[in-house]
VOPAGU-2260 file (C-alpha; in pm, 1 decimal, decimal comma):
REM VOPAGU-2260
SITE   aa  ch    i         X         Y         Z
SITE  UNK   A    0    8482,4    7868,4   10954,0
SITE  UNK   A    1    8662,7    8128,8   11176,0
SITE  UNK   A    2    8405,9    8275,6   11444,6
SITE  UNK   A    3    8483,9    8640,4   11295,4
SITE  UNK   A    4    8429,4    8573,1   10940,7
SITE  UNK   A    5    8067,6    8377,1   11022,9
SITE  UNK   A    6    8026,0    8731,9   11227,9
SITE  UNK   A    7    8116,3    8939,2   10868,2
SITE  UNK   A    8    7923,1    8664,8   10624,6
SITE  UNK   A    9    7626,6    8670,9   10862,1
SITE  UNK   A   10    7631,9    9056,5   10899,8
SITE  UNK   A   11    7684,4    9116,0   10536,6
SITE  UNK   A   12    7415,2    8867,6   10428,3
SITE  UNK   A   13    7185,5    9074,9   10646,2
SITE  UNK   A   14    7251,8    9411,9   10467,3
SITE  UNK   A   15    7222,1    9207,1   10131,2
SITE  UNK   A   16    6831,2    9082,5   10276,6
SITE  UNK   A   17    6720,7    9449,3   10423,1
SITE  UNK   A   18    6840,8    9601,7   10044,6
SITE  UNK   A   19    6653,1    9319,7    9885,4
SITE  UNK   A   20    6367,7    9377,5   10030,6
SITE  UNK   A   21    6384,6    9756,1   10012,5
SITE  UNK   A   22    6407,8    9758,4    9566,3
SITE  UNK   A   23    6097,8    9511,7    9594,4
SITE  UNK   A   24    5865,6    9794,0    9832,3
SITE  UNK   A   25    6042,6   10094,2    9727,1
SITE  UNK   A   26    5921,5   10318,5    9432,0
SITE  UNK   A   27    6157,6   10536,2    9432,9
SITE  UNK   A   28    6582,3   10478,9    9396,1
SITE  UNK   A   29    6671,2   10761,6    9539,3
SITE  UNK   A   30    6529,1   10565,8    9852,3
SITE  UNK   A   31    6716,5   10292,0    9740,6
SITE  UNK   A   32    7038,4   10446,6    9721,8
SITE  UNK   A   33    7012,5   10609,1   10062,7
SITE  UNK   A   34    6915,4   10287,9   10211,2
SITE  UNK   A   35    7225,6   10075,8   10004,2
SITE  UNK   A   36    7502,3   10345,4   10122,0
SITE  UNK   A   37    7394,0   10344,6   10466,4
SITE  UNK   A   38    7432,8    9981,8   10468,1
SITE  UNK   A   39    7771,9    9987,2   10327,4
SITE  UNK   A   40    7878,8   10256,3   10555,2
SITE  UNK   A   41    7778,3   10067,2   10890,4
SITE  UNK   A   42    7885,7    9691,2   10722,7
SITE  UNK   A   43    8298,0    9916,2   10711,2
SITE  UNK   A   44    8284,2   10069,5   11007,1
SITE  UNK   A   45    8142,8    9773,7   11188,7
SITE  UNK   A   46    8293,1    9500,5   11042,7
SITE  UNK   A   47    8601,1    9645,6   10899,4
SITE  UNK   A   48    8678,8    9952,7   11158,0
SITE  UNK   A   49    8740,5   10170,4   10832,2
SITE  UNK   A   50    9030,7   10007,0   10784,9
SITE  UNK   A   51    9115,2   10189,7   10436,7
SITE  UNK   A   52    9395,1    9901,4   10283,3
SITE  UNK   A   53    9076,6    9622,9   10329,0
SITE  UNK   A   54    8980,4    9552,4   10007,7
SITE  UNK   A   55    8604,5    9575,3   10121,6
SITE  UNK   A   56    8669,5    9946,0   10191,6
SITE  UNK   A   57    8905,4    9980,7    9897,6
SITE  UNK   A   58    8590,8    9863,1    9654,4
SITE  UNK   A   59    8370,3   10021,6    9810,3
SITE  UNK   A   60    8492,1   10383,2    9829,2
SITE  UNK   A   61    8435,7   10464,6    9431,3
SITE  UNK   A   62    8127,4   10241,3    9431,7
SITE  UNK   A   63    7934,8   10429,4    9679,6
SITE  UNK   A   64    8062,0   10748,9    9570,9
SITE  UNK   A   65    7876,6   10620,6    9182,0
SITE  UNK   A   66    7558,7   10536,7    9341,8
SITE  UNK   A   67    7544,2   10893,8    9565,5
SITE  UNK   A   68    7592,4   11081,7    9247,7
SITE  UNK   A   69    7355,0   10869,2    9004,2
SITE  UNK   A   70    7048,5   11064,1    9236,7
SITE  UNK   A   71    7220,0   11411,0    9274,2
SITE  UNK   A   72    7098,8   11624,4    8945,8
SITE  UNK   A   73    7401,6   11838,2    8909,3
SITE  UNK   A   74    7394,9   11830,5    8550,5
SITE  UNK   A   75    7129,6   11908,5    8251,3
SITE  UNK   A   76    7193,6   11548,4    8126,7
SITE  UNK   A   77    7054,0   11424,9    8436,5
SITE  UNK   A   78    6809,5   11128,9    8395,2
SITE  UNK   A   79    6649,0   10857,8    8568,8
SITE  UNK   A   80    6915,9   10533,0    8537,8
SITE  UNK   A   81    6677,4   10186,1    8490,4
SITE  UNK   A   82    6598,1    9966,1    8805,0
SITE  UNK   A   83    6800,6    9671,8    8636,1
SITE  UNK   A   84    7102,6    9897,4    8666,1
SITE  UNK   A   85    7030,6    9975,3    9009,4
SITE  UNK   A   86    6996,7    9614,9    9057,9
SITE  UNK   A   87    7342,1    9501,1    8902,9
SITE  UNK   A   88    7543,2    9800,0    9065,3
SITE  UNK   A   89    7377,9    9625,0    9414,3
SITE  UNK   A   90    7466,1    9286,1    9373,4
SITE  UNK   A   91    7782,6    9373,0    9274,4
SITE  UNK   A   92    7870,7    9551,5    9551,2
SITE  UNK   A   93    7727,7    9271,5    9766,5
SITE  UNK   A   94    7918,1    9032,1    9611,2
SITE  UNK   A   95    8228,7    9178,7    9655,1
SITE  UNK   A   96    8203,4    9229,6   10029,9
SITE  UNK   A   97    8089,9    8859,4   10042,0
SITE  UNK   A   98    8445,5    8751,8    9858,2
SITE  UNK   A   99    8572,5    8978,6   10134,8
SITE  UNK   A  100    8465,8    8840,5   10461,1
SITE  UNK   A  101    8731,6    8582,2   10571,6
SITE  UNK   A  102    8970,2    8868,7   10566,4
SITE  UNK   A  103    9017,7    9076,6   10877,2
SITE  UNK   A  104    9074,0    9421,1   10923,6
SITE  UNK   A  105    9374,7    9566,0   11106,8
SITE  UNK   A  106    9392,2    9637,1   11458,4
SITE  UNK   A  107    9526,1   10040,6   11392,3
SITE  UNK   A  108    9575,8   10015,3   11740,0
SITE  UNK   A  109    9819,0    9738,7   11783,3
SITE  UNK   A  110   10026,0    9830,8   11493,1
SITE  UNK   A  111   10312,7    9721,5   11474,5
SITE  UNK   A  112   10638,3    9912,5   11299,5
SITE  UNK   A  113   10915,8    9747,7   11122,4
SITE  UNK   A  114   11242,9    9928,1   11201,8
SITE  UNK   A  115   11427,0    9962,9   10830,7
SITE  UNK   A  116   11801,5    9950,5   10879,5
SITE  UNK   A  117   12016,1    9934,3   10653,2
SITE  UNK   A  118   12243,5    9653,8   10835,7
SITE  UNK   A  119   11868,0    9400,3   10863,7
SITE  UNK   A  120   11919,1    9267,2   10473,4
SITE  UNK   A  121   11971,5    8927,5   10607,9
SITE  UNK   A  122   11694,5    8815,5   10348,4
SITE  UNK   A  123   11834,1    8972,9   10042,6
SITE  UNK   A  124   12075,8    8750,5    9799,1
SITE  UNK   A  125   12450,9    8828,9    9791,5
SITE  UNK   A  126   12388,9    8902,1    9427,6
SITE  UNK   A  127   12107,9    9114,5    9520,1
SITE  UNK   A  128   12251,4    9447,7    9342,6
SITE  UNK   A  129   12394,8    9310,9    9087,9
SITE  UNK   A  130   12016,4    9214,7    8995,5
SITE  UNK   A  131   11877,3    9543,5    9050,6
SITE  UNK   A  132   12076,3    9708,1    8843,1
SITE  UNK   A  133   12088,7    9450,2    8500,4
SITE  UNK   A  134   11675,2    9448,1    8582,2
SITE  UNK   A  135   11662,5    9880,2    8544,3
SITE  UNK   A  136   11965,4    9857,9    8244,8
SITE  UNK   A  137   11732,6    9619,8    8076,7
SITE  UNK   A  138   11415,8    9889,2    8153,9
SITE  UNK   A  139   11634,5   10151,2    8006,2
SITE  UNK   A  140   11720,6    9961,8    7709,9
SITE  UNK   A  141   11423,9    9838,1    7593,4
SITE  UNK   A  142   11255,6   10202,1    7651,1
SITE  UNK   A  143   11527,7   10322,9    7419,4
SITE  UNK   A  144   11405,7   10079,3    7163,4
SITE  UNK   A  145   11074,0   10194,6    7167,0
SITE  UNK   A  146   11147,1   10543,8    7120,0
SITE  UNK   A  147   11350,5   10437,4    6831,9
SITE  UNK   A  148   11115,7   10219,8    6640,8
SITE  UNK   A  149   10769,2   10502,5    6691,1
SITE  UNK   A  150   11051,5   10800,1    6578,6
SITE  UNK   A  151   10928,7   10996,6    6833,4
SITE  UNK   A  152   10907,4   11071,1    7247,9
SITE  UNK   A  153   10505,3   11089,3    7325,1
SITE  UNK   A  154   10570,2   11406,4    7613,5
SITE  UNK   A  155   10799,1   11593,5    7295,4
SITE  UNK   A  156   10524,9   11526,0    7094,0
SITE  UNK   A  157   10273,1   11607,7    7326,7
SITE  UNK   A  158   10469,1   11969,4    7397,6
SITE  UNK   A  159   10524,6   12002,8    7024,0
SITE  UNK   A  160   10222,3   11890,8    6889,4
SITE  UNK   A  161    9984,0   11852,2    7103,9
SITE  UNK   A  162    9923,4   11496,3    7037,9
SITE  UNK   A  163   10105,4   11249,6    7232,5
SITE  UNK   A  164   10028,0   11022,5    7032,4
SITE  UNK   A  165   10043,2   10748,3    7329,4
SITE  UNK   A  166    9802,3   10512,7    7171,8
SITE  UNK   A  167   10096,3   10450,4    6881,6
SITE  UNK   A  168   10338,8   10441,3    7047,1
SITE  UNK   A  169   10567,1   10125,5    7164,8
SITE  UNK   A  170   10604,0    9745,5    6959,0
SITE  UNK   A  171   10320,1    9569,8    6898,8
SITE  UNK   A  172   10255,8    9276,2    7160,6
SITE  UNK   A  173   10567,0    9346,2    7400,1
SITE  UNK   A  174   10485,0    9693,0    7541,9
SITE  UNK   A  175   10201,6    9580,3    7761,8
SITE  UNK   A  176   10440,8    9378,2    7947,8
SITE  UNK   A  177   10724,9    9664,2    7905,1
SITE  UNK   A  178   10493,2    9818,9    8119,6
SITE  UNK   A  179   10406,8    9583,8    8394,2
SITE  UNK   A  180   10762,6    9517,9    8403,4
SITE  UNK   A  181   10839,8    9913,2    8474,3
SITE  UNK   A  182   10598,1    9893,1    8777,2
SITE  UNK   A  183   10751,0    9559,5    8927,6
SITE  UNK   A  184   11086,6    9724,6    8896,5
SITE  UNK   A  185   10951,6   10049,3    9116,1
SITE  UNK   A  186   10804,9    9851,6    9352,6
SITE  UNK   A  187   11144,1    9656,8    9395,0
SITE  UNK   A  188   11338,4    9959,0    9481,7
SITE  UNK   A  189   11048,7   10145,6    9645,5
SITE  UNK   A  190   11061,5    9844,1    9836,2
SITE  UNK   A  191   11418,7    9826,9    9927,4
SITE  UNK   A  192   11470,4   10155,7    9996,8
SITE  UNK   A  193   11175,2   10123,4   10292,0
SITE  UNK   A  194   11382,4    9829,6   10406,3
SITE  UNK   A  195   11717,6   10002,3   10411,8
SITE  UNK   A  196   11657,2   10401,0   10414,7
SITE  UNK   A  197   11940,3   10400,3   10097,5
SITE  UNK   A  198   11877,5   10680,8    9831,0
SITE  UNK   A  199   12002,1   10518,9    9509,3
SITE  UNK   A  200   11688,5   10291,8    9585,7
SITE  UNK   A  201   11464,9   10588,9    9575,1
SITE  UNK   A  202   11632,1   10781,7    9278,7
SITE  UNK   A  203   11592,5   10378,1    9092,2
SITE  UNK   A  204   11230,5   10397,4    9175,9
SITE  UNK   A  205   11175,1   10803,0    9080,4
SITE  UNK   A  206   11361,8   10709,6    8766,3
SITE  UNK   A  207   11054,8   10451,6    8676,3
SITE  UNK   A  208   10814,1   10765,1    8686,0
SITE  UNK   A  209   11003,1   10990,4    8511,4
SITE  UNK   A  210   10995,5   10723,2    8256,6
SITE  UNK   A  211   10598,3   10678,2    8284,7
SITE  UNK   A  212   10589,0   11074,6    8245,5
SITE  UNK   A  213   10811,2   11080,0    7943,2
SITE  UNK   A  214   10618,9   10797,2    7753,9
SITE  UNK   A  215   10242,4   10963,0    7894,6
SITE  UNK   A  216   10141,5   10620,5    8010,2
SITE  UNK   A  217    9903,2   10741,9    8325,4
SITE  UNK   A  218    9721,4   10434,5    8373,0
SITE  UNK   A  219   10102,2   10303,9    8481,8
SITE  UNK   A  220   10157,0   10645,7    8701,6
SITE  UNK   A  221    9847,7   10598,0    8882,9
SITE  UNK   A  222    9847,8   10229,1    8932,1
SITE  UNK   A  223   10227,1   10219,9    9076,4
SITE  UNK   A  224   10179,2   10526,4    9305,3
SITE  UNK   A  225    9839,7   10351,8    9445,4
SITE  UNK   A  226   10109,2   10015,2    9465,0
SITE  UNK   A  227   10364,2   10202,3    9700,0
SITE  UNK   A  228   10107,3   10346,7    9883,6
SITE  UNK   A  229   10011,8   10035,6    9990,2
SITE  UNK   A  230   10351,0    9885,8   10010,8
SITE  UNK   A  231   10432,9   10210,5   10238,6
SITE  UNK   A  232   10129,4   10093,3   10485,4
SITE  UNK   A  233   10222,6    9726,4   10463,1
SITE  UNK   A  234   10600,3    9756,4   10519,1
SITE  UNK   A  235   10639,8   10013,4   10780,3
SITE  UNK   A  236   10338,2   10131,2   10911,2
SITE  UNK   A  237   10012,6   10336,4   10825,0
SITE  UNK   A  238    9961,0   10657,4   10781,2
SITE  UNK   A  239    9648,3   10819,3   10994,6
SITE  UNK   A  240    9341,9   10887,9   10903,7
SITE  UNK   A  241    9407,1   11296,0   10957,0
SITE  UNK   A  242    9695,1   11256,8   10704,7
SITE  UNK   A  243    9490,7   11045,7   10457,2
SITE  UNK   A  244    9231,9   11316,1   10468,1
SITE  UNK   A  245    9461,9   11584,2   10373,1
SITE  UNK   A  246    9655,4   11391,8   10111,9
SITE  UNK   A  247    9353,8   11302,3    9932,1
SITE  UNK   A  248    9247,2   11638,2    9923,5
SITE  UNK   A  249    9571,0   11756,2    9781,8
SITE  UNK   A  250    9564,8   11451,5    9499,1
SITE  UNK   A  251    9203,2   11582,3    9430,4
SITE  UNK   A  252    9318,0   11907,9    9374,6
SITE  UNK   A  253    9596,9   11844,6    9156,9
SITE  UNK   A  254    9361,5   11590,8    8957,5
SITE  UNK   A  255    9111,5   11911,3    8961,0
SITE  UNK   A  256    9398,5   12144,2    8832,2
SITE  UNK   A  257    9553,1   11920,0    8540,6
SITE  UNK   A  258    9214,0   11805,4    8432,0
SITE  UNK   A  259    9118,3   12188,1    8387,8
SITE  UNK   A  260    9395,2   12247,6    8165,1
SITE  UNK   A  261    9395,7   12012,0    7986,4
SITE  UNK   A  262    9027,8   11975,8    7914,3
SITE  UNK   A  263    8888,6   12317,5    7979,4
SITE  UNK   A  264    8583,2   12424,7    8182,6
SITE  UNK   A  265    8469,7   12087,4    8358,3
SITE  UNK   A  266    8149,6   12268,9    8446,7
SITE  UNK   A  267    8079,8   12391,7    8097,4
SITE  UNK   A  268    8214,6   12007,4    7950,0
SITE  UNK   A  269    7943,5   11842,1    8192,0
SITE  UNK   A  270    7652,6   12018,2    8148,2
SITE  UNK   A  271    7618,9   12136,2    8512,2
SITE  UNK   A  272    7293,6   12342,9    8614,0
SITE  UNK   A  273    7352,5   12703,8    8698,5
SITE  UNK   A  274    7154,3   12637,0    8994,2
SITE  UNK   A  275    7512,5   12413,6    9090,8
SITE  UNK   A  276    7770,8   12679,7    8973,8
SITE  UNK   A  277    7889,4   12764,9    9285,9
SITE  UNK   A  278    8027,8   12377,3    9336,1
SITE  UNK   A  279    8387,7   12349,9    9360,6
SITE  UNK   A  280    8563,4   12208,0    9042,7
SITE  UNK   A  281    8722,6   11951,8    9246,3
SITE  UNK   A  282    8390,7   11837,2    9356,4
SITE  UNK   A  283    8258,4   11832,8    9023,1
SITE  UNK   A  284    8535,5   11634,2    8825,8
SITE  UNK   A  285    8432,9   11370,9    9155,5
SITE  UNK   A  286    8052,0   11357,8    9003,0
SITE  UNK   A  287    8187,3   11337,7    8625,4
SITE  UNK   A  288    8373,8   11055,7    8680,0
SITE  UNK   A  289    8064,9   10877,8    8889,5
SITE  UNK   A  290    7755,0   10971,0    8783,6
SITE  UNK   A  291    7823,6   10929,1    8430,9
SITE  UNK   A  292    7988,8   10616,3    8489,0
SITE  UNK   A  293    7671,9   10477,2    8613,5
SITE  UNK   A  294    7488,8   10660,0    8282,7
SITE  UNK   A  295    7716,5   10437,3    8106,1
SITE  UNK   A  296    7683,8   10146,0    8244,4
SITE  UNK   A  297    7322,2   10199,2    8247,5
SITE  UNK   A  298    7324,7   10250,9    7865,7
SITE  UNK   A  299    7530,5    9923,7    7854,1
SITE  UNK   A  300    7223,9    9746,2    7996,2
SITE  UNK   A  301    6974,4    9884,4    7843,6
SITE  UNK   A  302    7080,8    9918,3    7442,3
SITE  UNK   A  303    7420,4    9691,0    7420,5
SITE  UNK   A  304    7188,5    9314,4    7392,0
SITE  UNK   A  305    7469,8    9161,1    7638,2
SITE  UNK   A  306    7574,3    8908,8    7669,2
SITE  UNK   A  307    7783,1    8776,4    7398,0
SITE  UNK   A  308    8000,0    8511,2    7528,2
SITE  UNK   A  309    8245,2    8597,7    7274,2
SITE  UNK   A  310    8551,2    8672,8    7528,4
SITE  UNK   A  311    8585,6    9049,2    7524,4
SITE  UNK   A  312    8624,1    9035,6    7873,8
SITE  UNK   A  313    8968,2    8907,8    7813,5
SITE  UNK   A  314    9090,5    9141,3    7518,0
SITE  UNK   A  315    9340,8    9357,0    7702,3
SITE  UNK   A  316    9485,8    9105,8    7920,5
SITE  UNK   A  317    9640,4    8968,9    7526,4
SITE  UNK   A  318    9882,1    9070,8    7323,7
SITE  UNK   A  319    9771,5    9284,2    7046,6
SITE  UNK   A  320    9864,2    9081,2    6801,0
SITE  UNK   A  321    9680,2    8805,5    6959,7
SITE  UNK   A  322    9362,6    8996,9    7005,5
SITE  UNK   A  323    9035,9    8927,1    6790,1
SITE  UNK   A  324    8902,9    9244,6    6682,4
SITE  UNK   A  325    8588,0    9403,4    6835,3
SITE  UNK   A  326    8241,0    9551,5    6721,3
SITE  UNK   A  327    8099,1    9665,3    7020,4
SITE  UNK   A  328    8004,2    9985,0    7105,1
SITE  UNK   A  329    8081,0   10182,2    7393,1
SITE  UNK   A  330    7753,5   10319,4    7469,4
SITE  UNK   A  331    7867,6   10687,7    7637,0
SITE  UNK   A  332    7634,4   10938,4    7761,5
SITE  UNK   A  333    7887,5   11198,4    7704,4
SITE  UNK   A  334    8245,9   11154,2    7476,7
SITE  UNK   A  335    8425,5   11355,5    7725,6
SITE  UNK   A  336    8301,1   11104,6    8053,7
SITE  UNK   A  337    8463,2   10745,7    7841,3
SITE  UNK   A  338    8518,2   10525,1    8157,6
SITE  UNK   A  339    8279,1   10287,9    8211,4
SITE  UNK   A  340    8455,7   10103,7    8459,5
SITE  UNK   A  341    8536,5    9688,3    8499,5
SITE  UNK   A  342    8147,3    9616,9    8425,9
SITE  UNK   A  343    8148,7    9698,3    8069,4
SITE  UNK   A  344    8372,2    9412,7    7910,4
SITE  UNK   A  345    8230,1    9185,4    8188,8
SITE  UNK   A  346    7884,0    9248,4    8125,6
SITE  UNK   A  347    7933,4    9252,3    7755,2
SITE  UNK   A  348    8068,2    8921,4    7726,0
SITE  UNK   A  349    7924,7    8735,4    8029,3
SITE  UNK   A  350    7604,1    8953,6    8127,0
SITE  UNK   A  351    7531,3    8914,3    8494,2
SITE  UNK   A  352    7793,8    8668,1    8519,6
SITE  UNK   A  353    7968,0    9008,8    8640,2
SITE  UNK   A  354    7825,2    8917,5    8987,4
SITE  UNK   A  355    7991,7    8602,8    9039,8
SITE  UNK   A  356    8295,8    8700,2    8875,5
SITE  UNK   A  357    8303,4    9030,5    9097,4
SITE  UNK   A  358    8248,7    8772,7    9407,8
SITE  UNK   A  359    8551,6    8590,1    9229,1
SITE  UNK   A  360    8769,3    8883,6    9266,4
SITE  UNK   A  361    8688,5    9028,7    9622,0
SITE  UNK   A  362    8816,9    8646,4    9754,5
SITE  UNK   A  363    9125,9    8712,4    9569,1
SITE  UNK   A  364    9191,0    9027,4    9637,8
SITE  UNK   A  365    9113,9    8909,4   10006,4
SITE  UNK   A  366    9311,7    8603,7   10028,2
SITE  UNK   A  367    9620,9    8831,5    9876,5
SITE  UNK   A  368    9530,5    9078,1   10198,9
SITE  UNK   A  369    9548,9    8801,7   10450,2
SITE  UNK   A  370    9862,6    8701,7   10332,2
SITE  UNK   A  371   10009,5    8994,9   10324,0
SITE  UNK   A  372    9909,7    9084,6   10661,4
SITE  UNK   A  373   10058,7    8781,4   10778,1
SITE  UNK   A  374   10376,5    8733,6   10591,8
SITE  UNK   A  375   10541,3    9098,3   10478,5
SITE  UNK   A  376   10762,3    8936,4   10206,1
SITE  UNK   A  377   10822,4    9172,8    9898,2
SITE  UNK   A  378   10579,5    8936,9    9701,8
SITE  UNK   A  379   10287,3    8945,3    9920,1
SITE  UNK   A  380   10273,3    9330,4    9954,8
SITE  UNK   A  381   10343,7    9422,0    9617,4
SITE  UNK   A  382   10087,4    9105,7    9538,4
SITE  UNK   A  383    9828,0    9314,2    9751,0
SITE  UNK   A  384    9913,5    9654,9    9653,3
SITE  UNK   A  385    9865,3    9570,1    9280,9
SITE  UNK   A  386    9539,3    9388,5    9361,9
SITE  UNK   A  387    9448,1    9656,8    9576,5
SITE  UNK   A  388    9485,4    9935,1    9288,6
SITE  UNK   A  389    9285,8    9725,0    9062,1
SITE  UNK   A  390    9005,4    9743,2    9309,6
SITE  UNK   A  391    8992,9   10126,7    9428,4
SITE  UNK   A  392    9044,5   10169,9    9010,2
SITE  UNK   A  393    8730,7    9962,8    8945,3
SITE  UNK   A  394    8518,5   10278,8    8833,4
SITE  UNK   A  395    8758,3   10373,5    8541,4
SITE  UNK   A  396    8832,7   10022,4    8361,3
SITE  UNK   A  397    8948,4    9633,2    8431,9
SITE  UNK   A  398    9260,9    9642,4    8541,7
SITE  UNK   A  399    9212,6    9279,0    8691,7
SITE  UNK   A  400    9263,2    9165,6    8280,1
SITE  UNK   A  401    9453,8    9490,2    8183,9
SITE  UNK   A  402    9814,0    9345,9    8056,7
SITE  UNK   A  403   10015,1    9658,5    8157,8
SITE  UNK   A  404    9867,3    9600,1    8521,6
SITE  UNK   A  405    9797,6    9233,3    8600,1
SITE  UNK   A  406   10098,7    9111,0    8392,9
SITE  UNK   A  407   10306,5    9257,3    8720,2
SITE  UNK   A  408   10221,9    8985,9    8935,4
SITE  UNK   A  409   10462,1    8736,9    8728,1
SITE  UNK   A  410   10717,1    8915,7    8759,0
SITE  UNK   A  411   10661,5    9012,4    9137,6
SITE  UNK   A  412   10703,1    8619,2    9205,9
SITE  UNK   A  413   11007,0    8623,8    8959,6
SITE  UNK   A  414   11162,3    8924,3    9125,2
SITE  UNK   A  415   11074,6    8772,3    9481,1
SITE  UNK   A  416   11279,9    8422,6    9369,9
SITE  UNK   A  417   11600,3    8630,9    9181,7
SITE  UNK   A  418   11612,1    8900,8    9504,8
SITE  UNK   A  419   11543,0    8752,1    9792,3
SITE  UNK   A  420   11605,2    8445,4   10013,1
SITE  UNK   A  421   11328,9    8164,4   10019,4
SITE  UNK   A  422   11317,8    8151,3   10413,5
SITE  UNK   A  423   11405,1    8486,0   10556,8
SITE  UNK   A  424   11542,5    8540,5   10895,1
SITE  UNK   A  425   11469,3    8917,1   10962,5
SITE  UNK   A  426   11447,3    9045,6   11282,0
SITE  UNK   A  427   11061,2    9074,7   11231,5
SITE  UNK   A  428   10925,2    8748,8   11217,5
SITE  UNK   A  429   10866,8    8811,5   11606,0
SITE  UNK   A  430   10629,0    9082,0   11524,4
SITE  UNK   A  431   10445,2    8863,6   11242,1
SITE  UNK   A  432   10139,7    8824,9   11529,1
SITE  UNK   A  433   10067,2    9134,1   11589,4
SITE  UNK   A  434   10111,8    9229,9   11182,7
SITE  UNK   A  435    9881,4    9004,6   11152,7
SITE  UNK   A  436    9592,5    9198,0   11298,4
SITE  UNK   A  437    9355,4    9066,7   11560,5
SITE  UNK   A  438    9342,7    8685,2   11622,5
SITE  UNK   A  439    9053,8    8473,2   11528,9
């Protein structure tokens, strides 16, 4: 074991003891929370410099954010969450940043940048356009046949209607994997175009969201603009921590702006306190989507009788028609707060097994981080980016065993054989040290 990573497992094993110890002497969570959160903070900014693409930070982001809000009383349906909750949302977290330690973070100061020209395409296949463009006519076509088996377009519907009717919409058993495919796709030519600096690549990849928009699939949206984010970072290099800042802000506005209108007062919807009026809608769609999250999940424990070992945990990673029907309840707080993040199907069907499995996943998701780091091949970063996505989208569903997400990493390593040549000789392979972070 790597000097470094004993460093992280050590440190991390530490914070796990101290928060241990604290929910055995302390009486009261809010304590608890306080204590957890300022353990997570140090364990990134110690061990992982606040390096925002590690998937430690990545996880941990939404997570911490859930356990703030489960003690701030912003709204009248405000209650005390049970101490087995607090317990599972813990180890969880712990578990996670143990599957995380062999990775390291970035060096942000020794970054490195990859100069895209479009001359350096010495690792692309002669046939490489000809690909491109019979993978996007086969997109198109098989969008087209959608469309013409539901009879409808769900954003015409939506505008005409008001029901997009999304949840009908596409042929049974395929349309998961339409999906994916439509994401692996826009990474390719988000990809290429960072490579080259060509704008057919771009318009190829803008064409994939306009798609998403037409057929109202947002899951997709969000997932593929988290993926070439991260493919952004990975292939040429990051952008600061200033500009992060101020692009978050601007996504949480928009989120703020499109949620309003299309659900209405937020305040009014969550029950917030007059007392809390004055708080900034952005800030409270932020608490909606965290505190009642944990309410959920702390329903789930307390009423749902997990675990049932009867698979759930895998429905939506098969095809419809393949997938046993299901019983179970959903156990919200409030019907207009539904996510209950990747812990309800795990928890329902393997109870605490969600700890290990969670610890399953950070390793992963770490391993894919490493390699990407070190390697900078279409596959890896796209590999990572998807992974990545699945993480900081933990607090709204499983997207780890979500078909129209996971199902892209197939055809990321099919896409990486068709486009590109098995042993590359780009000008970069010089800079592969220094890509790869700080040394062991």
């Amino acid at each position: 074991m790597q000097r470094n990573t004993l460093k992280r497992l050590l440190v991390t094993a530490l914070g796990a003891i101290a928060v241990i110890n604290a929910s055995v002497y302390f009486q009261d969570t809010t304590a608890l929370v306080v204590l957890a959160c300022f353990v997570y903070v140090a364990i990134c900014a110690r061990l992982y410099k606040f390096d925002y693409l590690h998937p430690s930070v990545a996880y941990l982001v939404p997570w911490m954010m859930i356990l703030s809000f489960s003690v701030v009383p912003l709204s009248k349906y405000s209650r005390p969450m049970n101490v087995a909750t607090y317990e599972l949302l813990l180890a969880t977290i712990f578990a996670w940043l143990f599957g995380c330690v062999s990775a390291n973070p970035e060096d942000l100061t020794r970054l490195a940048t990859v100069q895209s020209d479009h001359r350096d395409l010495t690792d692309l296949r002669p046939n490489f356009k000809i690909v491109v463009i019979a993978a996007f006519m086969g997109l198109y076509m098989f969008a087209a046949l959608n469309i013409a088996v539901a009879g409808y377009v769900p954003l015409l519907s939506l505008l005409t209607t008001g029901d997009s009717r999304y949840l009908d919409f596409g042929i049974p058993s395929v349309y998961g994997a339409f999906l994916a495919y439509a994401n692996a796709v826009g990474c390719v030519a988000f990809y290429v175009y960072l490579r080259t600096k060509r704008t057919s690549y771009l318009l190829w990849f803008l064409s994939v969201l306009v798609m998403h928009v037409t057929l109202v699939t947002r899951q997709n949206i969000i997932t593929l603009l988290v993926e070439i984010f991260v493919i952004r970072c990975l292939t040429l290099k990051r952008l600061s921590r200033f500009t992060m800042v101020l692009s978050l802000s601007a996504a949480l506005g928009a989120f703020s702006l499109l949620g309003t209108l299309r659900s209405g007062d937020v305040k009014e919807i969550f029950g917030i306190q007059q007392d809390y009026m004055w708080v900034p809608t952005s800030f409270i769609w932020l608490y909606a989507y965290s505190y009642f999250n944990a309410l959920n999940i702390d329903n789930t424990i307390t009423q749902s009788g997990a675990p049932f070992f009867d698979g759930f945990m895998w429905q939506t990673l098969l095809p419809s028609l393949l997938r046993p029907q299901s019983n179970h309840e959903t156990y919200l707080e409030v019907t207009s707060a539904a996510a209950s993040s990747y812990i309800y199907p795990v928890y329902i069907d393997i109870g605490k097994g969600v700890v290990a499995w969670t610890g399953v996943l950070g390793f992963a998701t770490a391993a894919a981080y490493r390699r990407a780091l070190r390697r900078r091949r279409f596959l890896d970063v796209a590999t990572y980016g998807c992974l990545f996505s699945c993480a900081l989208l933990s607090f709204f569903t499983d997207f780890w065993l979500y078909l129209p997400v996971s199902f892209q990493l197939i055809f990321f390593w099919v896409f990486q054989r068709l486009l590109f040549l098995p042993h590359p000789a780009r000008s970069t392979n010089a800079l592969l040290p220094q890509l790869a972070g700080r040394s062991e």
